[in-house]
Biopython code that builds the backbone (N, CA, C, O; Angstrom):
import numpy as np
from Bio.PDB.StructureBuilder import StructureBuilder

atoms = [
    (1, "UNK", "N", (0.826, -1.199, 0.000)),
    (1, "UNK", "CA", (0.000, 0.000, 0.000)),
    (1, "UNK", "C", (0.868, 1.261, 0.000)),
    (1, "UNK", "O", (0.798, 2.220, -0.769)),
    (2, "UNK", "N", (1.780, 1.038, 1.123)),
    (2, "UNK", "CA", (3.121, 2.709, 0.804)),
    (2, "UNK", "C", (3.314, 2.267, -0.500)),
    (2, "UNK", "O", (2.344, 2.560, -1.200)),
    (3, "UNK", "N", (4.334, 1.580, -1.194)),
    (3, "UNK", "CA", (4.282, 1.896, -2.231)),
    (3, "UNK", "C", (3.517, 2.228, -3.498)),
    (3, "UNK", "O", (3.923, 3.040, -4.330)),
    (4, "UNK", "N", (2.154, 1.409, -3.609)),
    (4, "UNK", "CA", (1.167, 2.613, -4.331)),
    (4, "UNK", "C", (0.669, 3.853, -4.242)),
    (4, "UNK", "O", (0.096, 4.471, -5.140)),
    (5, "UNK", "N", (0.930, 4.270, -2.971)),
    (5, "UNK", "CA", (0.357, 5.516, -2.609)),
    (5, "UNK", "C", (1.516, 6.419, -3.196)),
    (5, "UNK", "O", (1.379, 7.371, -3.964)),
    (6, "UNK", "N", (2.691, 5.909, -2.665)),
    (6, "UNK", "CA", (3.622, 6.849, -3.598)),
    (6, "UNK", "C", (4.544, 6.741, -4.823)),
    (6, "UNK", "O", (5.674, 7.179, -5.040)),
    (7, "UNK", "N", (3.198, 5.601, -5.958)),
    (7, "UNK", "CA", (3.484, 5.509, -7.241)),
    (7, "UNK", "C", (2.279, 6.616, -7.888)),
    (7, "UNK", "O", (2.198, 7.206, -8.966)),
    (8, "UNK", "N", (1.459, 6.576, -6.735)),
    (8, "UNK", "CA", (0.227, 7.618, -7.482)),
    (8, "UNK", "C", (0.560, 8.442, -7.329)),
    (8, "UNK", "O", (0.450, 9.132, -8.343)),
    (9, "UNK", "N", (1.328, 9.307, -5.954)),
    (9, "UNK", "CA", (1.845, 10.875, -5.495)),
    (9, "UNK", "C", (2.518, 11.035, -7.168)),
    (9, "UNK", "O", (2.151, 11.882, -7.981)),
    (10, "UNK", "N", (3.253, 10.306, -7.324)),
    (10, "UNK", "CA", (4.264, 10.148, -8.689)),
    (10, "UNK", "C", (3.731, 10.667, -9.882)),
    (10, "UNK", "O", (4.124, 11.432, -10.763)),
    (11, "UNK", "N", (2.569, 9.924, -9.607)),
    (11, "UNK", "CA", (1.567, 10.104, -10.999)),
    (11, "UNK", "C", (1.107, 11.558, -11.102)),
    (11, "UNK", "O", (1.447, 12.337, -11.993)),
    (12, "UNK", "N", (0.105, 11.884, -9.846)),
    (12, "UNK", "CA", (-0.122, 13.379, -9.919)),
    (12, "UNK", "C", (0.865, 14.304, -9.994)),
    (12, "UNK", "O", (0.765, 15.342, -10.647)),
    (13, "UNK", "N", (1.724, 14.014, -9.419)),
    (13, "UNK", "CA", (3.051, 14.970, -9.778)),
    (13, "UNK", "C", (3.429, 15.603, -11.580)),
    (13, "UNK", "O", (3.616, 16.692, -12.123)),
    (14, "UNK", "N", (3.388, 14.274, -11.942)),
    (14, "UNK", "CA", (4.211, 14.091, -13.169)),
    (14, "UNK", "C", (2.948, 14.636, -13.895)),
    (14, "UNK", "O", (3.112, 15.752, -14.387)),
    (15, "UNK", "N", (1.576, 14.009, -14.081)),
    (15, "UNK", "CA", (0.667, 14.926, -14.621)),
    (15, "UNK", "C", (-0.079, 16.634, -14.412)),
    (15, "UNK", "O", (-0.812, 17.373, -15.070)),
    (16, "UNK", "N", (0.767, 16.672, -12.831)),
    (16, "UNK", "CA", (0.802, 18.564, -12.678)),
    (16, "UNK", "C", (1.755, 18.742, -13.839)),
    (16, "UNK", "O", (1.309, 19.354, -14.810)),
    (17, "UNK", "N", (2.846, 18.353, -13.881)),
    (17, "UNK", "CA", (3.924, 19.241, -14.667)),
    (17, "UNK", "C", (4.083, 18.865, -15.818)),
    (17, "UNK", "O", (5.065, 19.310, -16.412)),
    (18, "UNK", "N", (3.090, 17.834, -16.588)),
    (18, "UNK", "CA", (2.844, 17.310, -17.883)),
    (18, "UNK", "C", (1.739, 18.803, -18.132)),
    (18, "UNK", "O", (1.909, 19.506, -19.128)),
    (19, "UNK", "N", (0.839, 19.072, -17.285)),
    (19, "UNK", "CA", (-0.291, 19.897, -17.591)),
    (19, "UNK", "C", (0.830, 20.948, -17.538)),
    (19, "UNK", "O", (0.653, 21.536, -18.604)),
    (20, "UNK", "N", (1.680, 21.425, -17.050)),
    (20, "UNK", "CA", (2.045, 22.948, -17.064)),
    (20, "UNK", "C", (3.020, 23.165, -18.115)),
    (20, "UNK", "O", (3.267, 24.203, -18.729)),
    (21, "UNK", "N", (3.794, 21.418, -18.271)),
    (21, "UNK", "CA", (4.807, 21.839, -19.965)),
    (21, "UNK", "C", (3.466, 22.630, -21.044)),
    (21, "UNK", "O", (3.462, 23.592, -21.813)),
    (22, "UNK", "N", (2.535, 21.733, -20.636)),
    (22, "UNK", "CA", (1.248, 21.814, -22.399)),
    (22, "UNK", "C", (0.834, 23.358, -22.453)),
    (22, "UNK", "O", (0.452, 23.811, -23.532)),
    (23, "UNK", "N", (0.886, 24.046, -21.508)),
    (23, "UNK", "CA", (1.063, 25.433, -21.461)),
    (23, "UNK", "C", (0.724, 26.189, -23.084)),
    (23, "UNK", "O", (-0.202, 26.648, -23.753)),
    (24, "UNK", "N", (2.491, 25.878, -23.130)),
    (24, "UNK", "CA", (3.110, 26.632, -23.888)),
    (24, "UNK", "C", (2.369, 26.556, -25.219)),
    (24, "UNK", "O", (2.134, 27.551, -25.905)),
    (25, "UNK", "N", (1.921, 24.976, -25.626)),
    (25, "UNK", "CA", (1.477, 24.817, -26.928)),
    (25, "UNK", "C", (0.204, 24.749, -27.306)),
    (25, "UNK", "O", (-0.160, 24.181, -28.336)),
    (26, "UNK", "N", (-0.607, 25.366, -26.438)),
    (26, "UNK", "CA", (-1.921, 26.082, -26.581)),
    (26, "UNK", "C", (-1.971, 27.404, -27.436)),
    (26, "UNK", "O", (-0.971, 27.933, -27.921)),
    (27, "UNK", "N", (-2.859, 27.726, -27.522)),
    (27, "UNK", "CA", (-3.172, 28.617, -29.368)),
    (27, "UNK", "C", (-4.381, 29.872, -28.721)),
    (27, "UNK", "O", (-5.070, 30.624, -29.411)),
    (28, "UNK", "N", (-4.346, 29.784, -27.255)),
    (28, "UNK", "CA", (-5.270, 30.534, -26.642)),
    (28, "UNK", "C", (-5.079, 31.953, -26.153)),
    (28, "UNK", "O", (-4.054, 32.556, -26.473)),
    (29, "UNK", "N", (-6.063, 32.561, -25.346)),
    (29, "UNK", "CA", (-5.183, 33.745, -25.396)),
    (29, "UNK", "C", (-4.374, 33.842, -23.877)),
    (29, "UNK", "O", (-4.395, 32.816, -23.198)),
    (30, "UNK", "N", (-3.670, 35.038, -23.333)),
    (30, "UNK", "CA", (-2.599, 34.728, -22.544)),
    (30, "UNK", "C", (-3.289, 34.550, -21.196)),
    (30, "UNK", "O", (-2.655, 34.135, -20.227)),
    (31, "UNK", "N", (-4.686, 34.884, -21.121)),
    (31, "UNK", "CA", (-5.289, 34.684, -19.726)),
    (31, "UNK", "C", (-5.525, 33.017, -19.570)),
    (31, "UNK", "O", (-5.238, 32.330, -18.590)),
    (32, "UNK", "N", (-5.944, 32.719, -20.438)),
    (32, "UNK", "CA", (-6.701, 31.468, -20.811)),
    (32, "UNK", "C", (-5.104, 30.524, -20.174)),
    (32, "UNK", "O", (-5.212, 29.760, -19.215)),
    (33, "UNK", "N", (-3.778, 30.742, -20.855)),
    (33, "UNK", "CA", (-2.854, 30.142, -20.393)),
    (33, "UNK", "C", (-2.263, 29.974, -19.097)),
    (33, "UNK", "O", (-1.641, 29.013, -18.645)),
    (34, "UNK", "N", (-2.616, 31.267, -18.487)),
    (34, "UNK", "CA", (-2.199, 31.675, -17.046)),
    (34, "UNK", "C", (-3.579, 30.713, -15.871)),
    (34, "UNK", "O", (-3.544, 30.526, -14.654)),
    (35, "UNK", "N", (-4.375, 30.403, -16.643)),
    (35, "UNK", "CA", (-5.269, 29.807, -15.743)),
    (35, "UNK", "C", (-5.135, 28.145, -16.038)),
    (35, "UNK", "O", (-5.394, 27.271, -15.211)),
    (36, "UNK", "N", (-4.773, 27.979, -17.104)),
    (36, "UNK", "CA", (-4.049, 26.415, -17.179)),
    (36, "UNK", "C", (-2.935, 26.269, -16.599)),
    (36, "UNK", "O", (-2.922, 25.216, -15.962)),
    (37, "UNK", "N", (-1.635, 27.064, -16.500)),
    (37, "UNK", "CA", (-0.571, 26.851, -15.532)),
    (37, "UNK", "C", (-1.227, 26.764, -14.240)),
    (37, "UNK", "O", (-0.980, 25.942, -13.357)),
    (38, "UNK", "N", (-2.030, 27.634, -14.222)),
    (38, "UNK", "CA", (-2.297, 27.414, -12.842)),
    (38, "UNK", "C", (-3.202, 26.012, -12.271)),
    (38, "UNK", "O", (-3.156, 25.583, -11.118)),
    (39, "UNK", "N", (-3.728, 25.645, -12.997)),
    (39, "UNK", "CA", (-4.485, 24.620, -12.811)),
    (39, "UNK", "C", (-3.172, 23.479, -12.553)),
    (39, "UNK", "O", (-2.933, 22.760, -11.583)),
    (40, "UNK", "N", (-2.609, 23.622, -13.582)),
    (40, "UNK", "CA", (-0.998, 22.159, -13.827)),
    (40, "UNK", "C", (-0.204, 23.079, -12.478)),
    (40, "UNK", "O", (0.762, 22.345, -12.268)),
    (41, "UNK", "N", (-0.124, 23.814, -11.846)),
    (41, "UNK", "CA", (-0.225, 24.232, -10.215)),
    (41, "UNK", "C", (-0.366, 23.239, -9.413)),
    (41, "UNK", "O", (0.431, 22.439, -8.924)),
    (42, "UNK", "N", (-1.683, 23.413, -9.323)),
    (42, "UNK", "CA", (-2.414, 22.996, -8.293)),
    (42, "UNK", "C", (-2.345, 21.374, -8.179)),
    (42, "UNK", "O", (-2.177, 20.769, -7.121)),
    (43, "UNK", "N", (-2.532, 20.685, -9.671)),
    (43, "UNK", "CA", (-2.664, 19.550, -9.638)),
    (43, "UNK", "C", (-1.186, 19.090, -8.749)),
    (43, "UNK", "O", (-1.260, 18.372, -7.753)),
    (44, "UNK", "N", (-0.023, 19.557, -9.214)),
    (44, "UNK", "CA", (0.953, 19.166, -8.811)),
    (44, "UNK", "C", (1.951, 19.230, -6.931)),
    (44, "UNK", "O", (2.748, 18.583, -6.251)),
    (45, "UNK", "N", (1.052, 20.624, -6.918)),
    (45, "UNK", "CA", (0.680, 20.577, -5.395)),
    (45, "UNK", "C", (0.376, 19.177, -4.713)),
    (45, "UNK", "O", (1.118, 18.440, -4.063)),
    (46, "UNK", "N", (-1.059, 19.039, -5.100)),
    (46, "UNK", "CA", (-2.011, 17.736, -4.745)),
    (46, "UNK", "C", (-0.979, 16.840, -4.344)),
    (46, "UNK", "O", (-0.879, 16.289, -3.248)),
    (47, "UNK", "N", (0.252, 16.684, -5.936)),
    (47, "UNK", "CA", (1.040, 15.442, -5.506)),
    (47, "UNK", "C", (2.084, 15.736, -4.535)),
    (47, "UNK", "O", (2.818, 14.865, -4.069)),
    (48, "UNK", "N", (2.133, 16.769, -4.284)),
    (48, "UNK", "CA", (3.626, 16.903, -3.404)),
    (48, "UNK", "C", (2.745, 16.936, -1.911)),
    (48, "UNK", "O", (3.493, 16.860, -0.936)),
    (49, "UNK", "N", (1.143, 17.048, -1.557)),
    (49, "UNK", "CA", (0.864, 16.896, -1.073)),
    (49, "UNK", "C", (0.369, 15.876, -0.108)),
    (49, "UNK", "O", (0.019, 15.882, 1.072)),
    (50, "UNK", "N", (0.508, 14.740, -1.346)),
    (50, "UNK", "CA", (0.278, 13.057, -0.967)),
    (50, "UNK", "C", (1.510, 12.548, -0.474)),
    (50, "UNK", "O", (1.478, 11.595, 0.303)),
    (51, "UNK", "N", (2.859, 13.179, -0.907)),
    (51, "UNK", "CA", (3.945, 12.721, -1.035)),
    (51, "UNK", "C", (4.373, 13.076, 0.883)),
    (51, "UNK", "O", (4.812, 12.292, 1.725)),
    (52, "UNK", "N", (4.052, 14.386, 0.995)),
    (52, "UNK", "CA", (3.744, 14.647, 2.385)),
    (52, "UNK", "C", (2.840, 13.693, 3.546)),
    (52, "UNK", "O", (3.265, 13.089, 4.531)),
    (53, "UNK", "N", (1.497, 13.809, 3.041)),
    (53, "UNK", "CA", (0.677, 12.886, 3.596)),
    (53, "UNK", "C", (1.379, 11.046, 3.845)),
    (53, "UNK", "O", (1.390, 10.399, 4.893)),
    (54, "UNK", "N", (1.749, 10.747, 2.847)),
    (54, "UNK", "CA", (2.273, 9.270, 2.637)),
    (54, "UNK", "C", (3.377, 9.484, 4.020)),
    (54, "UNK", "O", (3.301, 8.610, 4.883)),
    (55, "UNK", "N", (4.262, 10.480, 4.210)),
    (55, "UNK", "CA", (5.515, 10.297, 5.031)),
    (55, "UNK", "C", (5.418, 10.502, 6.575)),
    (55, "UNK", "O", (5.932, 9.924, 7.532)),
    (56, "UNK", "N", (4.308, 11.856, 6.403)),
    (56, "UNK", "CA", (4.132, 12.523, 8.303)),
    (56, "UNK", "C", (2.617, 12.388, 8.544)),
    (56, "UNK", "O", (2.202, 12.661, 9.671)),
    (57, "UNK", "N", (1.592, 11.921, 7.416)),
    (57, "UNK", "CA", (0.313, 12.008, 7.805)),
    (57, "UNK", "C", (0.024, 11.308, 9.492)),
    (57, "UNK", "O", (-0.649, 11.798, 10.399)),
    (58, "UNK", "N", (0.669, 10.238, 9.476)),
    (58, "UNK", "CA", (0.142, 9.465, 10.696)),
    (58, "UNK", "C", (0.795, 10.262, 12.271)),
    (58, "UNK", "O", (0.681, 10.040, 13.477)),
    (59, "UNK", "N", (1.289, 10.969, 11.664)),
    (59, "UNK", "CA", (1.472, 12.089, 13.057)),
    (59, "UNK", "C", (1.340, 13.303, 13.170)),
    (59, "UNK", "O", (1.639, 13.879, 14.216)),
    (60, "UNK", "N", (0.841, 13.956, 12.060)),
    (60, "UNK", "CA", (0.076, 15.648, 11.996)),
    (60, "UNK", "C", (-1.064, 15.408, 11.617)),
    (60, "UNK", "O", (-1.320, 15.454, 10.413)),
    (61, "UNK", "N", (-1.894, 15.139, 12.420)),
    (61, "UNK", "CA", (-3.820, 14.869, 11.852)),
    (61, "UNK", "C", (-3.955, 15.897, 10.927)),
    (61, "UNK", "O", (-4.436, 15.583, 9.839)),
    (62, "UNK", "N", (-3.531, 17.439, 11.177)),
    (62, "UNK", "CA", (-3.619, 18.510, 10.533)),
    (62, "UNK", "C", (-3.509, 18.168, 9.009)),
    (62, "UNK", "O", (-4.376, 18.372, 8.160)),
    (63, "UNK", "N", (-2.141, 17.549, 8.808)),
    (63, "UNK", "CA", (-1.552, 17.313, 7.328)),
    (63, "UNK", "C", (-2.299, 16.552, 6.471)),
    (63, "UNK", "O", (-2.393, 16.766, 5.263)),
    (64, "UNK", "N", (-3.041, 15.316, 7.312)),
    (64, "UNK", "CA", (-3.744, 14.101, 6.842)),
    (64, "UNK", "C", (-5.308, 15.136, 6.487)),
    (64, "UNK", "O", (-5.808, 15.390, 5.391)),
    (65, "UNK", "N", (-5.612, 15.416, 7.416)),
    (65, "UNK", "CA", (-6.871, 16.010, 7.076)),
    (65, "UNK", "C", (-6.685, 17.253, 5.430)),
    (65, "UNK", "O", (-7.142, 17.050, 4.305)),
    (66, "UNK", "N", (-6.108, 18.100, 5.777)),
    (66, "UNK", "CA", (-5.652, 18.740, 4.261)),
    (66, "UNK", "C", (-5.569, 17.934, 2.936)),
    (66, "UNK", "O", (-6.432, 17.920, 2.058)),
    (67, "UNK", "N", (-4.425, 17.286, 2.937)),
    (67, "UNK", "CA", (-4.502, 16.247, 2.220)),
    (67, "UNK", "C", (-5.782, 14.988, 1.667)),
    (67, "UNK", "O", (-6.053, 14.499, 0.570)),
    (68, "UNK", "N", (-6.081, 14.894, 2.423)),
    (68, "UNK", "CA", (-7.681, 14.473, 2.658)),
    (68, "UNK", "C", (-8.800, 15.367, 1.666)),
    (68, "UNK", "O", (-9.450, 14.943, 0.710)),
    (69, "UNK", "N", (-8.782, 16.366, 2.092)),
    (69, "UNK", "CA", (-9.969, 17.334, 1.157)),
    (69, "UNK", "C", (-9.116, 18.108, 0.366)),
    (69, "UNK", "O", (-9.644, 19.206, 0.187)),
    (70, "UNK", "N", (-8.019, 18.021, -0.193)),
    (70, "UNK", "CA", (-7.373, 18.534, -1.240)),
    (70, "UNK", "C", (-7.575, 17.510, -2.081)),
    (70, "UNK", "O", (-8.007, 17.708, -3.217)),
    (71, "UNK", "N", (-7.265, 16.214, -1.587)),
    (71, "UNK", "CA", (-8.128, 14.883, -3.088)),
    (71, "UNK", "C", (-9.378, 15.100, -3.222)),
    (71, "UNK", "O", (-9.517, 15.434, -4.399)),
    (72, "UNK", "N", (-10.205, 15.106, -2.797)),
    (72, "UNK", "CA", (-11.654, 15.180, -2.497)),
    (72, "UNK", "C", (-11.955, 16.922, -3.505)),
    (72, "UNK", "O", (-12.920, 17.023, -4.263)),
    (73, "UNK", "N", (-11.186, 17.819, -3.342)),
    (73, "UNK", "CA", (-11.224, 18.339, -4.054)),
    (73, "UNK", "C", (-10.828, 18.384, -5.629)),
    (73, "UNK", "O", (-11.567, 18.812, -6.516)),
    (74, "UNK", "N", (-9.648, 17.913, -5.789)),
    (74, "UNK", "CA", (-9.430, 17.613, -6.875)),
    (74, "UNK", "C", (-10.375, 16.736, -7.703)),
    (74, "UNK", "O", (-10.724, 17.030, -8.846)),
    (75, "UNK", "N", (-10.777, 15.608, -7.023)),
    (75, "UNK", "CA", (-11.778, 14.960, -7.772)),
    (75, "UNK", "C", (-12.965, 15.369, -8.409)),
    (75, "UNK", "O", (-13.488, 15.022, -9.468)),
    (76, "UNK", "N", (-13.401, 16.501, -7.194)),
    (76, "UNK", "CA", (-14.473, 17.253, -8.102)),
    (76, "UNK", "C", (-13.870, 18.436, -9.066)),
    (76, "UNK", "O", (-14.738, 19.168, -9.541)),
    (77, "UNK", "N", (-13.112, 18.602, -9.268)),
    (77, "UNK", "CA", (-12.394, 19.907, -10.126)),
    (77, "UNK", "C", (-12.103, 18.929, -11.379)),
    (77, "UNK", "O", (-12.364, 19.352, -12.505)),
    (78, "UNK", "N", (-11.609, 17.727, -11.226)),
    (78, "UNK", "CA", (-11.703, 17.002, -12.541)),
    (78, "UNK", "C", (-12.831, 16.369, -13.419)),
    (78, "UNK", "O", (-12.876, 16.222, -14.640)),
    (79, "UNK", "N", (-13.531, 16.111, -12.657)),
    (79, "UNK", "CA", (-15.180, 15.734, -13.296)),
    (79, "UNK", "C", (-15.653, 17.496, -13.878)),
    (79, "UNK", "O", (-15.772, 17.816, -15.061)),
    (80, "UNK", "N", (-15.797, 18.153, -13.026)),
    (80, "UNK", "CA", (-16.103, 19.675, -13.703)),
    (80, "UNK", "C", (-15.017, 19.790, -15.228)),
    (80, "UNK", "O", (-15.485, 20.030, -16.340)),
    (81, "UNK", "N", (-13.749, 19.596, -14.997)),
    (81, "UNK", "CA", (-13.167, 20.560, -15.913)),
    (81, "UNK", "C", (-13.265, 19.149, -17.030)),
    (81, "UNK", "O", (-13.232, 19.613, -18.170)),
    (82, "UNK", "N", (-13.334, 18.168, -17.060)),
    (82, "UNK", "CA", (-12.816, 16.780, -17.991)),
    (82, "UNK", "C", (-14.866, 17.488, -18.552)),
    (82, "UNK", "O", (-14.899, 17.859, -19.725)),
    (83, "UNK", "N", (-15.973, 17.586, -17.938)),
    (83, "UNK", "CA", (-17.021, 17.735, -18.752)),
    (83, "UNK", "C", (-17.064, 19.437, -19.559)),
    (83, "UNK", "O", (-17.588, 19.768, -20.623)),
    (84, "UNK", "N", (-16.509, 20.028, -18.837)),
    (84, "UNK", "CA", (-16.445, 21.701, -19.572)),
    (84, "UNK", "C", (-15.329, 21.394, -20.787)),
    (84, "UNK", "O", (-15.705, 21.848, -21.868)),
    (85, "UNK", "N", (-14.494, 20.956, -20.811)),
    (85, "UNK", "CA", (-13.193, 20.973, -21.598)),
    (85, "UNK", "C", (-13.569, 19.896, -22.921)),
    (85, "UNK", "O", (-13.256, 19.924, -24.111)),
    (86, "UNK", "N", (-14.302, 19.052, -22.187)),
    (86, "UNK", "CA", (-15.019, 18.133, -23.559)),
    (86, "UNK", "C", (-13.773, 17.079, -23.835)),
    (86, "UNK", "O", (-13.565, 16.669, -24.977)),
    (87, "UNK", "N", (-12.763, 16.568, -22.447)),
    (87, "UNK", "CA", (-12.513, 16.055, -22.575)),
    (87, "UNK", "C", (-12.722, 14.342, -23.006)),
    (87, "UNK", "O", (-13.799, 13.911, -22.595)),
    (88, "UNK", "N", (-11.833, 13.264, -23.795)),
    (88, "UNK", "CA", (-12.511, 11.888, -23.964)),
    (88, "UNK", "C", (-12.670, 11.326, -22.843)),
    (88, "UNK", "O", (-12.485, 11.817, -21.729)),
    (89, "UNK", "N", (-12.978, 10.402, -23.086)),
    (89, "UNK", "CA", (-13.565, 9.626, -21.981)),
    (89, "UNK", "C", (-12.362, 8.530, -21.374)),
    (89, "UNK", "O", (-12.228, 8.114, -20.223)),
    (90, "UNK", "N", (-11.687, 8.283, -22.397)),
    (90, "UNK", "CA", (-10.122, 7.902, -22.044)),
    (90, "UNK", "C", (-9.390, 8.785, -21.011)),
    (90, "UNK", "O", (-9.085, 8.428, -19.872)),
    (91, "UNK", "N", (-9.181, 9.842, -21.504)),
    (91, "UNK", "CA", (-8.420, 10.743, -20.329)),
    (91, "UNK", "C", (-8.972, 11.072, -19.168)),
    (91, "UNK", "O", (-8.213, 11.048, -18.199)),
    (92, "UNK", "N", (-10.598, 11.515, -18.905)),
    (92, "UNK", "CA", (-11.359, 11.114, -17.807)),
    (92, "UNK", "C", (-11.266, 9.996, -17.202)),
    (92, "UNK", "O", (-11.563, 10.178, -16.021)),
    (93, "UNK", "N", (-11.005, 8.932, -17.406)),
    (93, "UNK", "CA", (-10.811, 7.812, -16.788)),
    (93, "UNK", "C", (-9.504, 7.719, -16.254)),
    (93, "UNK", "O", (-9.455, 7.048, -15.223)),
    (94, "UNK", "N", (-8.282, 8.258, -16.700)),
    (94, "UNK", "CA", (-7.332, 8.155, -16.289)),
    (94, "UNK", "C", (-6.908, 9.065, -15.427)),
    (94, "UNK", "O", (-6.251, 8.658, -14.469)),
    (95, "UNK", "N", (-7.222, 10.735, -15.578)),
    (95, "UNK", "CA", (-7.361, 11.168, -14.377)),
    (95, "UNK", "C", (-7.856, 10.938, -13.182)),
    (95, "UNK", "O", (-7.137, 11.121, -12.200)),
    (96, "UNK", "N", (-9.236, 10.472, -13.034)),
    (96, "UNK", "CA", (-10.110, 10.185, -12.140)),
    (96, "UNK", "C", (-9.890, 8.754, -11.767)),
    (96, "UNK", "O", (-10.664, 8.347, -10.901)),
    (97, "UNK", "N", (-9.165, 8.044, -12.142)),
    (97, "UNK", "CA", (-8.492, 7.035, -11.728)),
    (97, "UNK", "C", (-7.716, 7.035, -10.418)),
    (97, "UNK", "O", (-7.913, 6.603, -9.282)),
    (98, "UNK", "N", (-6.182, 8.090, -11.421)),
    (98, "UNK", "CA", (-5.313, 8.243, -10.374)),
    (98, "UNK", "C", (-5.705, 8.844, -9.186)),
    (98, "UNK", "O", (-5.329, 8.462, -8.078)),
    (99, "UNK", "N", (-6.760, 10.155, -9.478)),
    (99, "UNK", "CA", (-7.027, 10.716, -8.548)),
    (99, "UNK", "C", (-7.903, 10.306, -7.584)),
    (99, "UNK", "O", (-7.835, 10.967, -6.548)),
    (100, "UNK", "N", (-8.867, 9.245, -7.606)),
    (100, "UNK", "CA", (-9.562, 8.462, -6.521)),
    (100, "UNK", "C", (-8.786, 7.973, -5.752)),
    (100, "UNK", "O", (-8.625, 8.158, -4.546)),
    (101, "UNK", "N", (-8.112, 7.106, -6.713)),
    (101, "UNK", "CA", (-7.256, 6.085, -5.894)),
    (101, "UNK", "C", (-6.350, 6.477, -4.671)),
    (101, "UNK", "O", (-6.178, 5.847, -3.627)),
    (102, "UNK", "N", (-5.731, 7.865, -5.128)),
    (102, "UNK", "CA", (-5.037, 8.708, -4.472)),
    (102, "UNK", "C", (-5.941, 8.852, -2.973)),
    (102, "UNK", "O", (-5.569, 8.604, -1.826)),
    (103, "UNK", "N", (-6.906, 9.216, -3.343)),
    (103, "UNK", "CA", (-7.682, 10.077, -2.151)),
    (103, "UNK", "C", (-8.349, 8.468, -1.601)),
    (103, "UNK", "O", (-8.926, 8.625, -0.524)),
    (104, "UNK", "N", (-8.384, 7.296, -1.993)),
    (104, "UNK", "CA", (-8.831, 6.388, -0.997)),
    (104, "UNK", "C", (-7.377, 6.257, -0.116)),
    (104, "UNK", "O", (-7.551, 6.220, 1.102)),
    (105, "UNK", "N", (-6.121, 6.190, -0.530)),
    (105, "UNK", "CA", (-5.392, 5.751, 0.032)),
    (105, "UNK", "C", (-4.966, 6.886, 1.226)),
    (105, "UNK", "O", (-4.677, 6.541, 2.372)),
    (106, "UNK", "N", (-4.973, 7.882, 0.901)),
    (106, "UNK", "CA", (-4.561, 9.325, 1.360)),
    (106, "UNK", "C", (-5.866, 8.791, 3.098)),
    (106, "UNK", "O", (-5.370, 8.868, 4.222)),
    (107, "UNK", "N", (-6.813, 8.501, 2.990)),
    (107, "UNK", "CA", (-8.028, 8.031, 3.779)),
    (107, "UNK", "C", (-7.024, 6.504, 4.781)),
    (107, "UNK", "O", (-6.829, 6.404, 5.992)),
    (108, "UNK", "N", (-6.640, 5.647, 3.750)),
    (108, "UNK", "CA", (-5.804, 4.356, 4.629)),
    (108, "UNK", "C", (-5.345, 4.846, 5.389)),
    (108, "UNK", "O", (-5.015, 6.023, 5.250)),
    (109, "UNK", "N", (-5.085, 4.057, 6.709)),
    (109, "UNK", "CA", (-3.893, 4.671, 7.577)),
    (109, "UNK", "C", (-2.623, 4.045, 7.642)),
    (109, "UNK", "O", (-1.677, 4.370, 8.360)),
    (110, "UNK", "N", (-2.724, 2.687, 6.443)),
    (110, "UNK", "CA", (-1.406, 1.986, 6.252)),
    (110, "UNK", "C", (-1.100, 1.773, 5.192)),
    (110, "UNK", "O", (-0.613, 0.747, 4.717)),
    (111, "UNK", "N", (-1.510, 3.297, 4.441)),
    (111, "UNK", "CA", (-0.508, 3.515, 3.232)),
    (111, "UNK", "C", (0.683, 4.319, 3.595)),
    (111, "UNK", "O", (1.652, 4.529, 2.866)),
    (112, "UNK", "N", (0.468, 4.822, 5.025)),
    (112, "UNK", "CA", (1.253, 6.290, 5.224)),
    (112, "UNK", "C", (2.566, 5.258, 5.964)),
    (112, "UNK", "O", (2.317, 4.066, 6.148)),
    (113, "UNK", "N", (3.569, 5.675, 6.247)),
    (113, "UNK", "CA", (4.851, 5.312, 6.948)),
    (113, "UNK", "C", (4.648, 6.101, 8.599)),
    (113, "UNK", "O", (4.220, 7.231, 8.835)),
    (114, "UNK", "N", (4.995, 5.330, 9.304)),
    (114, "UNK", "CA", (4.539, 5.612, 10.744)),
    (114, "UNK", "C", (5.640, 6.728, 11.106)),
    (114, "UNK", "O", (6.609, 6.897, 10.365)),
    (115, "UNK", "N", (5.465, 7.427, 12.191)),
    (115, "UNK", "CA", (6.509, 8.475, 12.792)),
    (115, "UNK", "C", (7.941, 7.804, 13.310)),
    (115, "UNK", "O", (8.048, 6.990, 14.227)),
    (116, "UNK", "N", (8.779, 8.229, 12.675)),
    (116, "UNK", "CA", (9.988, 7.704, 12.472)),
    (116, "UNK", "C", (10.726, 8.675, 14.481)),
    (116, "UNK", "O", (10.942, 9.870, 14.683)),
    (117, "UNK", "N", (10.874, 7.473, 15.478)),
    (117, "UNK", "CA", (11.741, 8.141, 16.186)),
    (117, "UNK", "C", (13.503, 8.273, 16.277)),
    (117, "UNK", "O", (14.206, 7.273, 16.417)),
    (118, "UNK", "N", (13.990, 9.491, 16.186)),
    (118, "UNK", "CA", (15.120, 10.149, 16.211)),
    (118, "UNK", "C", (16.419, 9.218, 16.553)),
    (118, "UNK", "O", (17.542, 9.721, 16.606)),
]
sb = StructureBuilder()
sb.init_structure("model")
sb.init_model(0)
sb.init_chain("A")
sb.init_seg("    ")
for serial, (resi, resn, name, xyz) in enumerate(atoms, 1):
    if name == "N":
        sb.init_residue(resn, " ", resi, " ")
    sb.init_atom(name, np.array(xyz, "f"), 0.0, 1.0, " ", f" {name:<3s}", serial, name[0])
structure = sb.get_structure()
């Protein structure tokens, strides 16, 4: 389970900064781009956020809980933007894949690595 949890952190990671290379090769205008970086942002947050959660969740409730409704958020920000964007149904599935999966495990309490003493 640790290690899926932080093959998916991996995943969202790599698809924040897959979304923020694609930036550049959009044909839109410069607001429109500044709100897709920002989106390939956020997503990538998410993962550095799991990546967090996976290591200290089981000893900052604080961190776990964030982490917690930052998937929960994301999930609904991807169903919204995958139906506005007119994305396929292929790539909806694969986002909303990683990103469930993420947020069930982010929920486990033995995906996370226990508090490491000194």
């Amino acid at each position: 389970m640790k290690l899926l949890y932080a093959l998916l952190a991996a995943a969202i990671l790599a698809l924040g900064l897959l979304h923020m290379a694609t930036t550049f090769r959009l044909s839109s205008s410069p607001v429109a781009k500044v709100w897709f970086f920002g989106a390939g942002m956020a997503i990538t947050f998410g993962g550095i956020l799991n990546f967090l959660n996976r290591r200290y969740g089981l000893g900052a409730s604080g961190l776990r809980a964030a982490c917690i409704g930052a998937n929960v958020l994301m999930v609904c920000f991807a169903v919204v933007a995958g139906r506005v964007t007119g994305a396929s149904a292929a790539e909806q599935a694969v986002m909303l894949s990683v990103l469930i999966s993420a947020l069930i495990l982010s929920v486990v309490r033995s995906a996370s690595i226990g508090p490491q003493t000194p």
